[in-house]
C-alpha positions as CSV (number, residue, x, y, z in Angstrom):
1,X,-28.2,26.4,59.5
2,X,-31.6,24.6,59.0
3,X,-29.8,21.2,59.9
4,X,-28.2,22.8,63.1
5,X,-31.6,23.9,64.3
6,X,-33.6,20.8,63.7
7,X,-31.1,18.9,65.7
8,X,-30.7,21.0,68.3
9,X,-34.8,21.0,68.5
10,X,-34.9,17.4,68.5
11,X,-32.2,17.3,71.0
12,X,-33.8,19.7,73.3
13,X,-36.9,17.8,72.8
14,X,-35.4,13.8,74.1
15,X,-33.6,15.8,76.7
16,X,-36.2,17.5,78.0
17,X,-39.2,14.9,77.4
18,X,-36.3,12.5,79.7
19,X,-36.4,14.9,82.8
20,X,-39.8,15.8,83.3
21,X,-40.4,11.5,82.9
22,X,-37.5,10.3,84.9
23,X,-36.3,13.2,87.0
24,X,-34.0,10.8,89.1
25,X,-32.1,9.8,85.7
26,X,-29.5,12.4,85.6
27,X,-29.6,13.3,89.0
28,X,-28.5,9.7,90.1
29,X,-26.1,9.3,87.4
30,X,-24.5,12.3,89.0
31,X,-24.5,10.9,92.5
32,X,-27.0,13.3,93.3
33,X,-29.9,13.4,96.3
34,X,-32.9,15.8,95.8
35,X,-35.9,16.3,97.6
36,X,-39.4,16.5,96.1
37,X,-39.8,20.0,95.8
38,X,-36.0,19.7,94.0
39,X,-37.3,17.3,92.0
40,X,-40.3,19.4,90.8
41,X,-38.2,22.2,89.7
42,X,-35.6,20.1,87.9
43,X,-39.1,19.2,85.7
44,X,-39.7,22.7,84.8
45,X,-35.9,22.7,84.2
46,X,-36.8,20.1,81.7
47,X,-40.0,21.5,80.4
48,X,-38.6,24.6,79.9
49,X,-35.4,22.9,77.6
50,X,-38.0,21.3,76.0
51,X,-39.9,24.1,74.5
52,X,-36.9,25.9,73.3
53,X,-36.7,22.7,71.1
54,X,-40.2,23.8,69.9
55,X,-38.9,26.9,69.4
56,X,-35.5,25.9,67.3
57,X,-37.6,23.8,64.9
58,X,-39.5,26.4,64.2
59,X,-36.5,28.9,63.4
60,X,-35.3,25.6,61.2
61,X,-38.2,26.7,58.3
62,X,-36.0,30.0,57.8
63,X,-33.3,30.4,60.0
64,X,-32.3,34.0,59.1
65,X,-36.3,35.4,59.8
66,X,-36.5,33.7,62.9
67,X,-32.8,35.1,64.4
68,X,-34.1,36.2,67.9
69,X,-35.1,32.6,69.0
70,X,-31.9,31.7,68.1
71,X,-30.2,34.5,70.2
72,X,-32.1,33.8,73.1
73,X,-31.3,30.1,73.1
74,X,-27.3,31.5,72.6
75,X,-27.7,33.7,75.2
76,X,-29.0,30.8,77.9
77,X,-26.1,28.6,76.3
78,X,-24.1,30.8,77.5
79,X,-25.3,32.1,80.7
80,X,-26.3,28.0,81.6
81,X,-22.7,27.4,82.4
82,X,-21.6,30.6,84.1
83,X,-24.9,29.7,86.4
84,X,-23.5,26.0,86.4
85,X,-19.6,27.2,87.3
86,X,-21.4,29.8,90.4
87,X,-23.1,26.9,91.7
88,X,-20.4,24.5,91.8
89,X,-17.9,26.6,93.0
90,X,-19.6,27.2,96.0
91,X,-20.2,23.5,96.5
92,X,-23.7,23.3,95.9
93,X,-23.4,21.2,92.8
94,X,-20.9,18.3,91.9
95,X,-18.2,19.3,89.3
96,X,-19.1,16.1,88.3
97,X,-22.4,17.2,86.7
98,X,-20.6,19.8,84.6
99,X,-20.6,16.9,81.7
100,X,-23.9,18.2,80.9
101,X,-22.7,21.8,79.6
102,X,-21.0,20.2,76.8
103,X,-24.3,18.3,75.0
104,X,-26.8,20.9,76.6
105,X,-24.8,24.2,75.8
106,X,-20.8,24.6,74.8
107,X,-21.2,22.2,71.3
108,X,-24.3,24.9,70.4
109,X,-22.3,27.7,70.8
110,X,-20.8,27.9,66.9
111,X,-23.6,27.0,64.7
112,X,-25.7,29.3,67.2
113,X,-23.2,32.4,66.4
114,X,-22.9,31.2,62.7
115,X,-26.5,31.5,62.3
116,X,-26.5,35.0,64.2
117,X,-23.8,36.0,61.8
118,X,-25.6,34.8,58.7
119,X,-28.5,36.9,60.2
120,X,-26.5,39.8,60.7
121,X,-24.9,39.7,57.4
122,X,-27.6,39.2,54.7
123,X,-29.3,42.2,53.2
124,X,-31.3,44.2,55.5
125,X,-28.8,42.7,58.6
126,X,-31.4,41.2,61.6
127,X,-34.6,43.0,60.9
């Protein structure tokens, strides 16, 4: 659990750090145009995934105790893609940058519900 946390913290951390720096990274690499103000909010998109990587290394010094951070990162892991599958399917985003769902959120999904689980099932359950 503790190794599943402290990567995906240090992932969330490079990922984030690289889109509030170079915003027009991913966003060209998808074939992507954005204006400024798009720009600006794909920064706090980044800032934001950043500090959940704050917040999964600090669930990493005891996973079970620290359960709700690691619900409410499951929870946007989830939700991130439905968002993601809306917004393509009504053409306002490439298919093309659905690549992203499987680093940012889908290969989460396990260790997240294992650790949930693990929560869930030790003495006491989630308190």
């Amino acid at each position: 659990m503790r190794h599943w946390l402290i990567a995906a913290g240090l992932y969330n951390l490079i990922w984030g750090l690289a889109v509030v720096l170079w915003p027009k990274g991913l966003v060209e690499l998808a074939g992507l145009e954005m204006t400024a103000a798009g720009l600006a909010i794909w920064q706090c998109l980044g800032m934001v995934i950043g500090v959940y990587g704050v917040g999964y290394l600090a669930a990493s010094l005891d996973p079970l105790r620290h359960w709700p951070i690691t619900l409410v990162g499951l929870l946007g892991k989830i939700f991130g893609p439905i968002g993601f599958v809306w917004t393509a399917a009504r053409g306002e985003i490439p298919w093309a940058f659905g690549w992203t769902i499987l680093t940012n959120d889908l290969v989460w999904w396990v260790p997240f519900a294992l650790i949930l689980r693990g929560a869930w099932r030790r003495p006491g359950g989630a308190s």
